[in-house]
C-alpha positions, -999 to +999 in steps of 0.1 A: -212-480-167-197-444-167-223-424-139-221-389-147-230-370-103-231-326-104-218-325-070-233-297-045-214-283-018-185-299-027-153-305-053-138-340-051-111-353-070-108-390-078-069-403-074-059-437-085-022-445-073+010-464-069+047-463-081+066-479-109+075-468-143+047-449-163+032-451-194+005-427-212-017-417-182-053-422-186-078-394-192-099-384-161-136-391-160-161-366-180-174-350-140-156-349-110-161-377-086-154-389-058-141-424-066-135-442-102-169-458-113-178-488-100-148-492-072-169-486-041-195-460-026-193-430-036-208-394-020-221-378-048-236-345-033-233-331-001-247-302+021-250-294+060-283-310+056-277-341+044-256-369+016-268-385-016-247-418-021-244-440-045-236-477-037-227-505-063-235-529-039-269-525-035-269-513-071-289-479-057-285-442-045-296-434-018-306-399-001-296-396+039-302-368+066-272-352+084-286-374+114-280-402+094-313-415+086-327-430+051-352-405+035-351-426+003-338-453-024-339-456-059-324-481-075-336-476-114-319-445-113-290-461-102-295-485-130-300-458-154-272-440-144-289-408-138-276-378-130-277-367-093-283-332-087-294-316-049-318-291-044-316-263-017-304-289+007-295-327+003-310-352-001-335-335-017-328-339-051-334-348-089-324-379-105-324-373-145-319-400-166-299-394-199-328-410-220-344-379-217-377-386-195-391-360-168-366-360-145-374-376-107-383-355-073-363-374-043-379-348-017-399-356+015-427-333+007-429-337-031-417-309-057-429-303-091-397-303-119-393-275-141-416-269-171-401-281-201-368-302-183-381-334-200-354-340-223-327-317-208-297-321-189-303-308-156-274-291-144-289-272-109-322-266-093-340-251-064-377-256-076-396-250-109-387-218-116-350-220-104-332-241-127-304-248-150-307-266-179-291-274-213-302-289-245-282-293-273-266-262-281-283-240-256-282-236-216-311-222-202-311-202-167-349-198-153-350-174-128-375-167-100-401-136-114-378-134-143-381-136-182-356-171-184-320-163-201-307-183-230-269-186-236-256-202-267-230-233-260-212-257-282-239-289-267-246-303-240-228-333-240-200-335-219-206-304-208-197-297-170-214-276-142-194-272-112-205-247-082-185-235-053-190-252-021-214-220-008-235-226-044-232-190-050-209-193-081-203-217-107-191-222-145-198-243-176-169-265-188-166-288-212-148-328-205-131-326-239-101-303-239-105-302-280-137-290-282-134-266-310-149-226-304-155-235-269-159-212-238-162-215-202-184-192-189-190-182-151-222-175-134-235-161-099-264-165-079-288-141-069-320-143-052-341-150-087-311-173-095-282-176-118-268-153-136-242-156-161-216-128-149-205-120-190-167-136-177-158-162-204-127-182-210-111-204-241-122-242-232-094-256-251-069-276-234-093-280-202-113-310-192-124-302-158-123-278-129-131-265-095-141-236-078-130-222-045-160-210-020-172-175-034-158-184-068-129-155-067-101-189-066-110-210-097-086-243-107-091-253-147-076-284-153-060-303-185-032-297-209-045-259-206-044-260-167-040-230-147-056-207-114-080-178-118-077-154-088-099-126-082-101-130-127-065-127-126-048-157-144-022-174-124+003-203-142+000-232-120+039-239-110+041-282-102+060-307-116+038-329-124+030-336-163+000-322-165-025-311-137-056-339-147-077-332-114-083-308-085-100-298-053-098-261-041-107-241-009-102-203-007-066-205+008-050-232-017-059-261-038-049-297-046-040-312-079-027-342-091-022-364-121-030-402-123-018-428-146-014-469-152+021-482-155+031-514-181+023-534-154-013-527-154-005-505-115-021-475-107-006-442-102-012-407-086+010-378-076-010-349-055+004-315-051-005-286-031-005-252-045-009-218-028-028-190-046+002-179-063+000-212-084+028-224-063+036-262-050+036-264-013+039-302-006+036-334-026+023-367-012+027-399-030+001-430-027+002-466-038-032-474-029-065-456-048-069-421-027-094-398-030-091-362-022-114-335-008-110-297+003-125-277+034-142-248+021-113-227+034-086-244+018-061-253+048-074-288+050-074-315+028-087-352+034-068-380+015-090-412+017-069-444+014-063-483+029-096-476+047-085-446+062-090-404+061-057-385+067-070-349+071-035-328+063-028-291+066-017-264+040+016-277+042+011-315+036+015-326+073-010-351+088-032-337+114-051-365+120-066-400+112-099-417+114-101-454+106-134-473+086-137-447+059-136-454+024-150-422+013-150-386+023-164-350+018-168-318+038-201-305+040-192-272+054-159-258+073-142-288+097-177-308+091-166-339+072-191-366+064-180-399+055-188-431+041-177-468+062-175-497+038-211-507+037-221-469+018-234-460+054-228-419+065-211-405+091-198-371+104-168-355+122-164-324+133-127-312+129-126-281+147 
């Protein structure tokens, strides 16, 4: 089952690796995640406060403080595969199933869902009358004290939200890079809400992206791939075949392509790219890797064999920690990570 997460705080990009001859790579799943689906626990959303994970094998998500202790569980959710979607702060959060019922408060001191979300796609929210939501060809902003805006889109399925780790800017992508009269919009949040910023871009040719903390560093991915600085359009200069996934900070990003060989063996290559869209370092992998950026962009940590490499802007290892199988920063040099039984944990890099 294919588990569609909206991650908050946080960009991920899921790398499945190894090294022999290639064949046609495989397309990338429909959201960013943090691992393929179904390979082991995943974080899903993130924030200083606290981690939503999601573990196959207790067949649940599950909603933990920053101090590591279980606020909640939810299993049919899990079952469901719901989308997971953190309030102000994890683990608050909503669970919305894609059957369409009223979507599900996971909040110590109960919330009540926006008016009218049974049904949607709930992309963001902060309470009732700070939400984002789509329906079928329309996305719907509601903003605090605030008539709620309306913006035309081509549907809502497949259709991406991804916010910067500071969840002060975001845009609307679609997974399909075919997706004919198409556009990705950008958005910014005040203090009623978002706000769409009138910036729009072609979808066609992208099938995913990531956005750098305060937005002004955006990476769009697929055959159309390329950098947005400061709105400024930057080709993204890599060898690699085509730029499938990404993770970004402010100072530089990470992307990669994946693929299965004839063999049936994984593959990645990850490359580093400064803000001018040019490769700093590659690293290969021949085990399945995920990757995650620190909110500035002169860290990465590469997951992989049980381990989390944390590397600089230039590719060079910096450090290791042993027992993780997942990874994510929660806010600059915080990094909270998952041991083999979906249980938290966090380092403080410095």
């Amino acid at each position: 089952m294919r588990r569609r997460v909206a991650l908050a705080g946080l960009v991920v990009a899921a790398v499945l690796t190894g090294g022999c001859a290639a064949v046609e790579p495989t397309r990338p799943s429909a959201q960013p995640s943090p691992a393929p689906a179904g390979t082991g626990p995943m974080i899903v959303a993130v924030s200083p406060d606290g981690v939503v994970v999601a573990d196959p094998g207790s067949g649940s998500y599950r909603g933990y403080s920053s101090r590591g202790e279980l606020r909640w569980t939810d299993r049919e959710a899990y079952r469901r595969g719901a989308d997971v979607v953190c309030a102000a702060r994890c683990p608050d959060a909503v669970l919305s199933a894609p059957a369409g019922d009223v979507p599900t408060w996971r909040r110590p001191m109960g919330h009540t869902v926006p008016e009218g979300a049974a049904g949607k796609r709930m992309l963001s929210v902060r309470g009732p009358s700070d939400a984002v939501l789509a329906e079928g060809g329309w996305l719907t902003l509601l903003r605090k004290g605030a008539k709620r805006t309306r913006i035309p889109i081509s549907g809502a399925a497949g259709l991406l939200w991804v916010e910067d780790p500071a969840r002060s800017a975001a845009l609307v992508a679609y997974d399909d890079p075919d997706v004919v009269g198409a556009d990705i919009h950008w958005f910014r949040r005040d203090r009623h809400g978002w706000r769409p910023t009138g910036r729009t871009a072609p979808a066609a040719g992208v099938w995913g992206a990531c956005l750098a903390d305060g937005g002004d560093l955006t990476v769009l991915t697929g055959p159309g791939a390329r950098m947005l600085v400061n709105g400024r359009t930057v080709p993204l200069r890599t060898d690699l075949r085509v730029a499938a996934e990404c993770a970004a900070g402010r100072d530089g990003a990470v992307v990669l392509d994946r693929w299965v060989d004839e063999r049936g063996v994984r593959h990645t290559a990850v490359r580093g790219v400064g803000v001018d869209g040019r490769q700093m370092w590659a690293r290969e992998f021949a085990t399945e890797t995920t990757v995650a950026a620190d909110p500035d962009g002169r860290r990465f940590a590469l997951v992989h064999d049980g381990t989390a490499e944390i590397v600089d802007a230039r590719g060079r290892t910096t450090s290791r920690f042993g027992g993780v199988v997942a990874a994510a920063f929660a806010g600059k040099g915080e990094l909270v990570t998952l041991d083999a039984g979906a249980r938290p944990g966090r380092l403080e890099l410095g």
